[in-house]
N, C-alpha and C positions, 0 to 999 in steps of 0.2 A: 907580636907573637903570631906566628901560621897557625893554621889550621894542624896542620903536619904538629907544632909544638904542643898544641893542648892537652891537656887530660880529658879523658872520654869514658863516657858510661854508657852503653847500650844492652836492650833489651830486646828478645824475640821469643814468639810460641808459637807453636802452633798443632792442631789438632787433626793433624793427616794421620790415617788409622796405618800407614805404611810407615815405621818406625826409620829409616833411614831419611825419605824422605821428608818427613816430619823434623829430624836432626838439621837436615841440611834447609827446609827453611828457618828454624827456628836461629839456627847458626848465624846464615845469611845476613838475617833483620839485625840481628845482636850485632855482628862484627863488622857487616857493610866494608870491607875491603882493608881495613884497617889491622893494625900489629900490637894482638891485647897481651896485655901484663899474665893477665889472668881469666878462663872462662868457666863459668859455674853452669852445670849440666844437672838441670833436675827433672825427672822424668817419672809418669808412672810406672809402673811393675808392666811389662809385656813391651815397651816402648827402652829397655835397658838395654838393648841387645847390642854386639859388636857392629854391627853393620848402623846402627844409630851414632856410636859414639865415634866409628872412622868418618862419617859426611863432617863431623865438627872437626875431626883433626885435619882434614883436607884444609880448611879456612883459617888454621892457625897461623900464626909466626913458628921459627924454628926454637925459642926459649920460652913459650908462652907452658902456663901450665893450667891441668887441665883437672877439674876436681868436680864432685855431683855427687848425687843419692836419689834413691827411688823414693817418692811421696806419696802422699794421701790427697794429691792435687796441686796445680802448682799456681805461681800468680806469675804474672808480665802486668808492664804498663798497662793502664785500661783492662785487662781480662784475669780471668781464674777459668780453670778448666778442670777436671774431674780426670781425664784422660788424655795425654798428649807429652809436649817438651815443651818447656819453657828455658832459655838461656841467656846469663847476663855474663858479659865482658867489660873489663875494663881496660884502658891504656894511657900513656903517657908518660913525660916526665913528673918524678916527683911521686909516682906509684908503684911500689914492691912488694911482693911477696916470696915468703919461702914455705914451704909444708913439709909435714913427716905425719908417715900413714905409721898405726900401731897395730898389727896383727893379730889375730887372734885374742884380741881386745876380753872379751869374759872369765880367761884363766888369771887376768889380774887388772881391775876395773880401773883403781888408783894408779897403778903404773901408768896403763894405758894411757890414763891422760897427763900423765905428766911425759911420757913419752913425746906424746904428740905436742906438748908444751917448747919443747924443746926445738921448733921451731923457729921462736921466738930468738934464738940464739945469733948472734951476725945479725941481725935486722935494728939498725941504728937509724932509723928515720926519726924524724922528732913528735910524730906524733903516732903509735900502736895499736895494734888491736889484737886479739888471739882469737880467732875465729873456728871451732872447732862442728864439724858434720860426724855424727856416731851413728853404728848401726841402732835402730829403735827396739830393737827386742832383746839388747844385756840384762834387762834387772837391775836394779840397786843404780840408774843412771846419774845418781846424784854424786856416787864415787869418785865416778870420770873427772866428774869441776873438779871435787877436793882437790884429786890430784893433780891437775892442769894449772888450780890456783896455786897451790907448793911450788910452782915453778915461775908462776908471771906472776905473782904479787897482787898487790894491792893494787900498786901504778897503771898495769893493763887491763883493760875491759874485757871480759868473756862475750863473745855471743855469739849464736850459731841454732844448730836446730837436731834433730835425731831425724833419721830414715824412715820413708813410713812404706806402708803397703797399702793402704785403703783398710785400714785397721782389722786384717783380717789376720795379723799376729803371725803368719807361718816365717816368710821370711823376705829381711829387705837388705839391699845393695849401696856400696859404698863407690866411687868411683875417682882413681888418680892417673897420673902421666900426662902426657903430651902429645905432640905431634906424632912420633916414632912411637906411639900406642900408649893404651890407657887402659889397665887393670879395673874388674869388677870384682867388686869381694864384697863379703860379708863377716861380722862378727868383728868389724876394723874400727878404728878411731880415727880419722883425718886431722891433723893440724893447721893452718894458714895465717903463719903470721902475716900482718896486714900494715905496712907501712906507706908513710903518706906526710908529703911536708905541709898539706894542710890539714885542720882540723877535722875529726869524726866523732862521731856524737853517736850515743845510742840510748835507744827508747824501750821501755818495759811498761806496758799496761791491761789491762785484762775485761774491764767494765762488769766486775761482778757486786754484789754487796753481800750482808748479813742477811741470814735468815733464821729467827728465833733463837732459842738462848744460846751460849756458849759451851762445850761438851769439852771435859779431859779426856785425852787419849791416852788412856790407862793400862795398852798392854799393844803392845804393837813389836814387830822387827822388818827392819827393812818398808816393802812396799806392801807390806800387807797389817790390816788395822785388826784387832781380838780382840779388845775391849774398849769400850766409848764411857766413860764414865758409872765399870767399876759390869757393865753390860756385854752380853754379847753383842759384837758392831753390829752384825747383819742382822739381828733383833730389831737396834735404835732406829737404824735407817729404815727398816720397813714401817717403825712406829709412826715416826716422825715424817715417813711420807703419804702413807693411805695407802701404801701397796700389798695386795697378797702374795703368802709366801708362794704361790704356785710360778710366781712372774721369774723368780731365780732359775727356773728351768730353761726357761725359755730366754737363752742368752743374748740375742737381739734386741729381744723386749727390754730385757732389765737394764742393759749399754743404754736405751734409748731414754727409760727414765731416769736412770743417773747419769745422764750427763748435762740433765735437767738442773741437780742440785749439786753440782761437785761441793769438795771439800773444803772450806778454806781454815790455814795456818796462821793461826797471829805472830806476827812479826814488825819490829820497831818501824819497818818502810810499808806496812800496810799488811793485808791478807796476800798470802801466797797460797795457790789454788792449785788441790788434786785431785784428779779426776777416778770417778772410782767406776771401773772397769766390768765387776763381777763379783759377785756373793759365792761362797761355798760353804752348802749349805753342812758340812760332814762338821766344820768346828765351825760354823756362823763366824769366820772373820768376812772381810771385804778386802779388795786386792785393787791395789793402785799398780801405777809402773814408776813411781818413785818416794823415795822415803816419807816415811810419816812419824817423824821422834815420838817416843814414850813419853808421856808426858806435857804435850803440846797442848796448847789451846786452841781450840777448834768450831767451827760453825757451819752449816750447812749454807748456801750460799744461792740465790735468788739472780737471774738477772732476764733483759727482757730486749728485744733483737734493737729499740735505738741505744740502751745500755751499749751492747756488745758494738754497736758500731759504733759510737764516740769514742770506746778501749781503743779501736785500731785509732781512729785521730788522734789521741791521747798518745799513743805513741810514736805516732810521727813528730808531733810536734816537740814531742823530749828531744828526738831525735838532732830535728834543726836547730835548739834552740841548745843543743852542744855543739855548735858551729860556729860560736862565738862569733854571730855576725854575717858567716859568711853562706852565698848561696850554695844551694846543695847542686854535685855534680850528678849524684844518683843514689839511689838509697836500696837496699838489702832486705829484704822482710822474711819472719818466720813465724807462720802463725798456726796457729793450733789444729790439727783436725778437726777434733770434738767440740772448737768453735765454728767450724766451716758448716758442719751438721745440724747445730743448732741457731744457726743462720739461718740456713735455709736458702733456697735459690733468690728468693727476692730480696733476704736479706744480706746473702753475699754481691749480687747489683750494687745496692748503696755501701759496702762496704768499703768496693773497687772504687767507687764513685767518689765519697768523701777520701779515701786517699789519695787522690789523682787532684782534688780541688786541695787541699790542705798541705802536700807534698808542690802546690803551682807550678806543673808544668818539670820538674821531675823527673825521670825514668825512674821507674822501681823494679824489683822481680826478688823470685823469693820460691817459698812452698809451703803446703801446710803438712805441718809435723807431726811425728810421735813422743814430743817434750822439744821444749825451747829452754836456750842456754842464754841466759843473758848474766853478767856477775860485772856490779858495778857499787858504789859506796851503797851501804844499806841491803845489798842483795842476794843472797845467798848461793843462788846461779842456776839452778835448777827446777823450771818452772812448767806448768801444764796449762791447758785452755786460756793463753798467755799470746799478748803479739808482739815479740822482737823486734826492733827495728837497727839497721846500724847504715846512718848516712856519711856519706863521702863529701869533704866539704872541697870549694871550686876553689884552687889555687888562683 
């Protein structure tokens, strides 16, 4: 086999405050002259602009397709950055994809992703994945799976991530097309189905634990929690943390200690973790940005920056080790904002670091989200301060 015959995965970022030029090297590093299947554009909010996303289309193939969202920071091989482009391509034989963007995604969440499920339709590779990028600020994001999974079953893997903004909540960018131009939207669902004659593996892990007793979530809808055990929620959580009520004013402050203790859900494959956002203080509920069932069992949740950096190993290694064997050609990552935050800089260093030594040599890229989509046996697909992983096994 040539070089020309291979499958290829490349990675590029980079952190030129001139957003075109920033495209056009980050493009470069990723595509090196090569004719990708597929190129993934994830960029900050200020760094989206058309003149960023034509330096990429310059470097395409003429069938290459072109998809991306704005973040809360992105990753590449060896780096993470707060502000810049990061871009991963793929190519070769034996690697396909097809997509369908769903518009105006909020006037019907379920459709949406089953819209964008749809996809998956014609893509007879032997081994799938549904890859799906949503705007981060729908609401009720757990909808979008439902309805994504009504369409791919059980047999395919969900994973993907939600658009961020640097969690400033106003508003974030979806990104599709090709060569001949690439639409930015918001308020979209992207779909990519992800075909590949060798195997891909994907990884879910978080590094968080228990912390003190177990609480019934007694009255809840959607993403916002009204009673913890029969209580006002934003009562228990101020109890149960030492905080004064006066810190709910002050919106930063409050984001900053809860995201100290997010929430976690009991569930048969372990705790699944929400992150809670904001207190209001008019009916004292607490407000997540995705569902929290009536009725759930729940725990406040503890963890501490080597925790949180063995969660991302923890998920690489899922990763590889649905590879049945085989080397990884490049791996995908989606990880949390409000893990990236309470990392911390030295703690995001070793977090790049053990995935670079754990992933051996590797390319990876990815971004940190506002909700990670992973849905695999046990998982329910809609996840928060969570690291996705989804590798590309080497033909």
């Amino acid at each position: 086999m040539t070089l020309d015959d291979a499958c290829w995965f490349g990675t590029g970022h980079s952190t030129l405050t001139d957003p075109a030029a920033a495209g056009a090297q980050a493009a470069q590093a990723a595509i090196a002259g090569r004719a990708p299947v597929v190129v993934f554009v994830f960029c900050s909010v200020g760094h989206h602009v058309p003149e960023m996303l034509d330096a990429v289309r310059e470097r395409v193939a003429a069938d290459t397709v072109i998809v991306g969202c704005t973040t809360s920071g992105q990753i590449a091989t060896d780096e993470e950055s707060r502000d810049g482009v990061a871009i991963t391509a793929w190519g070769g034989p034996g690697l396909a994809v097809r997509t369908h963007v769903t518009r105006d995604a909020s006037t019907g969440l379920r459709e949406a992703g089953a819209q964008a499920a749809s996809c998956l339709a014609g893509l007879d590779s032997e081994h799938r994945a549904l890859l799906m990028l949503c705007d981060g600020l729908t609401g009720s994001q757990h909808e979008i799976i439902r309805g994504a999974y009504s369409v791919a079953g059980a047999a395919v893997p969900l994973v993907g991530g939600c658009a961020g903004d640097h969690l400033t909540y106003v508003r974030t960018y979806q990104f599709h097309g090709g060569r001949d131009g690439v639409e930015i939207l918001s308020d979209a669902v992207i779909g990519v189905g992800v075909g590949s004659d060798a195997p891909l593996g994907v990884g879910i892990a978080h590094g968080w634990r228990k912390d003190g007793a177990a609480m019934i979530v007694t009255s809840s809808r959607e993403g916002r929690i009204y009673e913890l055990d029969g209580r006002p929620a934003l009562d228990v959580l101020l109890e149960r943390l030492g905080l004064d009520e006066s810190l709910v004013d002050d919106e930063e402050a409050f984001r900053d200690a809860a995201f100290l203790h997010p929430l976690g859900l009991s569930r048969r494959s372990g705790e699944d973790i929400r992150v809670i956002h904001a207190g209001d203080r008019s009916d004292r509920s607490l407000i997540c940005l995705a569902d929290v069932p009536q009725g759930a069992l729940a725990w406040m949740m503890v963890s501490d920056q080597d925790a949180l950096v063995e969660g991302s190993n923890e998920a690489c290694v899922q990763a590889l080790d649905g590879l049945g064997g085989r080397e990884a050609l490049g791996v995908l990552v989606f990880d949390c904002a409000a893990r990236r935050i309470t990392l911390g800089e030295g703690g995001l260093d070793r977090e790049i670091a053990g995935m670079t030594k754990t992933l051996n040599g590797a390319p990876y890229g990815g971004f940190y989200t506002n909700g990670e989509i992973a849905r695999t046996r046990g998982a329910l697909g809609m996840h928060h301060f969570t690291m996705v992983t989804l590798a590309l096994g080497r033909s």
